[in-house]
VOPAGU-2260 file (C-alpha; in pm, 1 decimal, decimal comma):
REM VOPAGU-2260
SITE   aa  ch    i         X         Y         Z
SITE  UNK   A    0   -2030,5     895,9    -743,8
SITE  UNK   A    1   -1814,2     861,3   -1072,9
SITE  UNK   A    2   -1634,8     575,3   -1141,2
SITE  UNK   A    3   -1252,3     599,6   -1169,6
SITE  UNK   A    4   -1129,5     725,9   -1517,2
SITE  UNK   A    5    -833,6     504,2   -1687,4
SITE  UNK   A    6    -703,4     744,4   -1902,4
SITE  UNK   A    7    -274,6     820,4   -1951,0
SITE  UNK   A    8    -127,9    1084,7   -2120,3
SITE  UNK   A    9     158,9     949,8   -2099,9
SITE  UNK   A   10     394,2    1069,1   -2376,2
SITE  UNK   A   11     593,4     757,2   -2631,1
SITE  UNK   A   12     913,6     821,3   -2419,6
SITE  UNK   A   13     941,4     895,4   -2024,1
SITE  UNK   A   14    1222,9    1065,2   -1939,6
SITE  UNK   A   15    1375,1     852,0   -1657,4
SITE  UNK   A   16    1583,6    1153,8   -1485,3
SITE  UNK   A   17    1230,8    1367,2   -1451,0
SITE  UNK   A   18    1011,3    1078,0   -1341,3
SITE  UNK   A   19    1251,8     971,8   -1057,5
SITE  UNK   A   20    1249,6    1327,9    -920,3
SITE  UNK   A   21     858,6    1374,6    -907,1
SITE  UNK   A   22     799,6    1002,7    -767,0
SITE  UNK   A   23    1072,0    1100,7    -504,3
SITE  UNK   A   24     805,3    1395,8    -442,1
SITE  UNK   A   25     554,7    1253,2    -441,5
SITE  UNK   A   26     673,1     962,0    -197,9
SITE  UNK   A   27     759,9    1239,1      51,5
SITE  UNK   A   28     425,9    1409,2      48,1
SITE  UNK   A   29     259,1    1095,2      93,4
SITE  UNK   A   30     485,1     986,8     363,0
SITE  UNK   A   31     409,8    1349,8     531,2
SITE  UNK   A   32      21,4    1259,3     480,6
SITE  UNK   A   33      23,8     902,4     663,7
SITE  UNK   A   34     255,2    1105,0     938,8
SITE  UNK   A   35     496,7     959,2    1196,8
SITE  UNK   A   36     577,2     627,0    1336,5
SITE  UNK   A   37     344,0     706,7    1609,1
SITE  UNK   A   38      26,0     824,9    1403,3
SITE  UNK   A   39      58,5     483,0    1177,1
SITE  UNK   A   40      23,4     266,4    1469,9
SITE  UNK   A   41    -310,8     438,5    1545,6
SITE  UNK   A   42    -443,9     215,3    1199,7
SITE  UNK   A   43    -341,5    -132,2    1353,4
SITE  UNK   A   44    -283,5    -408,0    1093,1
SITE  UNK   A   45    -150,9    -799,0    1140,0
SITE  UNK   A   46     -81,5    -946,2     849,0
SITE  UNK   A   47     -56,5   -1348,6     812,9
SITE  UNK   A   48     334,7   -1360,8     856,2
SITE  UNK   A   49     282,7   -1207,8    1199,1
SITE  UNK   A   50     -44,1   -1372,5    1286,4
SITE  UNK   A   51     110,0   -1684,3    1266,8
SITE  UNK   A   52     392,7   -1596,8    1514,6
SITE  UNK   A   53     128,6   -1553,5    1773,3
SITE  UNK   A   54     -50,4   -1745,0    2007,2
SITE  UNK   A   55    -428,3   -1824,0    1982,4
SITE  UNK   A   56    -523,1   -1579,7    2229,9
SITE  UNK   A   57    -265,9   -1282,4    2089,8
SITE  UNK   A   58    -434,9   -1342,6    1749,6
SITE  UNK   A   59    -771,5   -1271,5    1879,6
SITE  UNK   A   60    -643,1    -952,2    2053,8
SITE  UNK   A   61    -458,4    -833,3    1760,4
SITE  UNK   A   62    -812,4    -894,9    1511,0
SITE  UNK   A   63   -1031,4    -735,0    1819,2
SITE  UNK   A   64    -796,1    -420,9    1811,8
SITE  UNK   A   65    -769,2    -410,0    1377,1
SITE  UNK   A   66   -1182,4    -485,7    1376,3
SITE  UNK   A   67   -1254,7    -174,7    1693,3
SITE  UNK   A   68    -978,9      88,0    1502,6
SITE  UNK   A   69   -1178,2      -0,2    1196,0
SITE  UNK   A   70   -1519,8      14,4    1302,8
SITE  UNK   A   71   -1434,6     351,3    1486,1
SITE  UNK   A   72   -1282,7     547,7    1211,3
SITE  UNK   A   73   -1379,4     352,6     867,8
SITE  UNK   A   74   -1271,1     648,6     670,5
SITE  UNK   A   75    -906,2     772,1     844,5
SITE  UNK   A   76    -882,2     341,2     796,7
SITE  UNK   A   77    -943,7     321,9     412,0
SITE  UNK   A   78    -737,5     652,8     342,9
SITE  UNK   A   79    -444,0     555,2     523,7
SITE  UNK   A   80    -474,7     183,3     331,2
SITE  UNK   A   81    -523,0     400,6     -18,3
SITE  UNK   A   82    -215,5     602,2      64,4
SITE  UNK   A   83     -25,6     279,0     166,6
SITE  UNK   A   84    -105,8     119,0    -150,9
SITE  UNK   A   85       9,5     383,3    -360,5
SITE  UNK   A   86     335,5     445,5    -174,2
SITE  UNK   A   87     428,4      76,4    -277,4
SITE  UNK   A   88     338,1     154,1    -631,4
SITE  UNK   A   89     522,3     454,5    -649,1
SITE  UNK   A   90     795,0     190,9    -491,3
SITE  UNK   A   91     736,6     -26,0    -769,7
SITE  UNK   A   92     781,2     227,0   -1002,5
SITE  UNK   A   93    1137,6     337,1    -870,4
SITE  UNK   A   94    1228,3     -12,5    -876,2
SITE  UNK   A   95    1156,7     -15,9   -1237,4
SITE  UNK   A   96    1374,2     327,5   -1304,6
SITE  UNK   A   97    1615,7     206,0   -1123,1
SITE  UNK   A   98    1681,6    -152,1   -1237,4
SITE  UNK   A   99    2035,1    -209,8   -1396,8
SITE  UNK   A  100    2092,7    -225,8   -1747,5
SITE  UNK   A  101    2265,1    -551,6   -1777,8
SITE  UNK   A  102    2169,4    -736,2   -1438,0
SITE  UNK   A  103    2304,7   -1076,1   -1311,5
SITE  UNK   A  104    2054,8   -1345,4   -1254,1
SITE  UNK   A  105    2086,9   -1318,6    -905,1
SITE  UNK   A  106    2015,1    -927,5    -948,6
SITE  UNK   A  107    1725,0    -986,4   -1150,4
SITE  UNK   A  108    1616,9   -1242,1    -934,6
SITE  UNK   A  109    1632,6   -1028,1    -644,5
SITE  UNK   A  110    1449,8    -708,4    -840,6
SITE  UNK   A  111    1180,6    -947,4    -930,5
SITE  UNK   A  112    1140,6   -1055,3    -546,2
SITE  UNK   A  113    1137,8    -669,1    -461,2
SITE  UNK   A  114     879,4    -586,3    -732,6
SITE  UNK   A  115     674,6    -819,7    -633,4
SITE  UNK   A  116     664,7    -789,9    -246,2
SITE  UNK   A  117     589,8    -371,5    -344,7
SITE  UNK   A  118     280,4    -492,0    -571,9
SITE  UNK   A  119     102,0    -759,5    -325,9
SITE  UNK   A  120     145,3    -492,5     -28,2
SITE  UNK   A  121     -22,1    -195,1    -280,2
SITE  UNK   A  122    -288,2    -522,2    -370,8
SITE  UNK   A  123    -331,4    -619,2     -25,0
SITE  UNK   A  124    -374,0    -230,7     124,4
SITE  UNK   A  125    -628,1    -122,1    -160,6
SITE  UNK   A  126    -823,7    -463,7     -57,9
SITE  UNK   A  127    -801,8    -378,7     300,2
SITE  UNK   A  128    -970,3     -27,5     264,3
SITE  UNK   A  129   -1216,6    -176,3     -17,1
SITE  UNK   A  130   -1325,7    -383,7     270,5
SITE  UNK   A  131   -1327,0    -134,0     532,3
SITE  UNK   A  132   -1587,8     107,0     340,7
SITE  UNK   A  133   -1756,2    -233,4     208,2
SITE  UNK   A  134   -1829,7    -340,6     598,6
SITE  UNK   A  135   -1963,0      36,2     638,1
SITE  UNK   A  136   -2151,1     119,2     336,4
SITE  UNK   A  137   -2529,6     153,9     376,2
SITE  UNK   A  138   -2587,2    -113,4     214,0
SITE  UNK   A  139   -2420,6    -378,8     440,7
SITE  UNK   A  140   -2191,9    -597,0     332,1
SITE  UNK   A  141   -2123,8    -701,6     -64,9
């Protein structure tokens, strides 16, 4: 396998207008690929906030269901993670289009929160479907 190219060709000046309407594409082809409400609850995932709302026993279901979804399709897992993550960066990268020229603390304050929250849950998906091939790669675990 070839490992992932870095490479931009990205012109000195992005036209703002044109990249909001092909990340507004491309955010509704990728929200056609991971499908409807229903077929997203087929990948089941719990993170910590939620977790931590639950009782002992509930948090042992909820890992049992994430660990037997993952186990039985490790692939349809890690692509549906890898399109997650990069619908929040495509978020992230709205959020930066959008961002007001002049904004008040509390609306910078407030971007910044938004930014971030977008980035961790791109981080945290592409981690979750490293790990899901990682856990199924002939090799074993890393």
């Amino acid at each position: 396998m070839n490992e992932p190219r870095y490479e931009a060709n990205v012109p000195g000046r992005i036209d703002p207008s044109e990249t909001r309407l092909r990340l507004e594409r491309a955010l509704k082809e990728l929200d056609q690929i991971l499908g409807s409400g229903a077929d997203r609850a087929e990948v089941p995932y719990y993170g910590p906030t939620l977790l931590a709302s639950m009782s002992a026993k509930d948090q042992s279901m909820a890992l049992q269901a994430e660990k037997a979804r993952y186990e039985e399709k490790p692939e349809d897992s890690a692509i549906h993670f890898c399109i997650t993550s990069a619908v929040a960066l495509l978020e992230v990268s709205q959020a930066l289009l959008n961002q007001t020229a002049d904004p008040t603390p509390q609306e910078r304050q407030r971007q910044m929160q938004t930014l971030v929250a977008y980035t961790k849950t791109a981080g945290r998906s592409a981690y979750r479907a490293a790990s899901i091939l990682t856990d199924h790669s002939p090799a074993g675990p890393a």
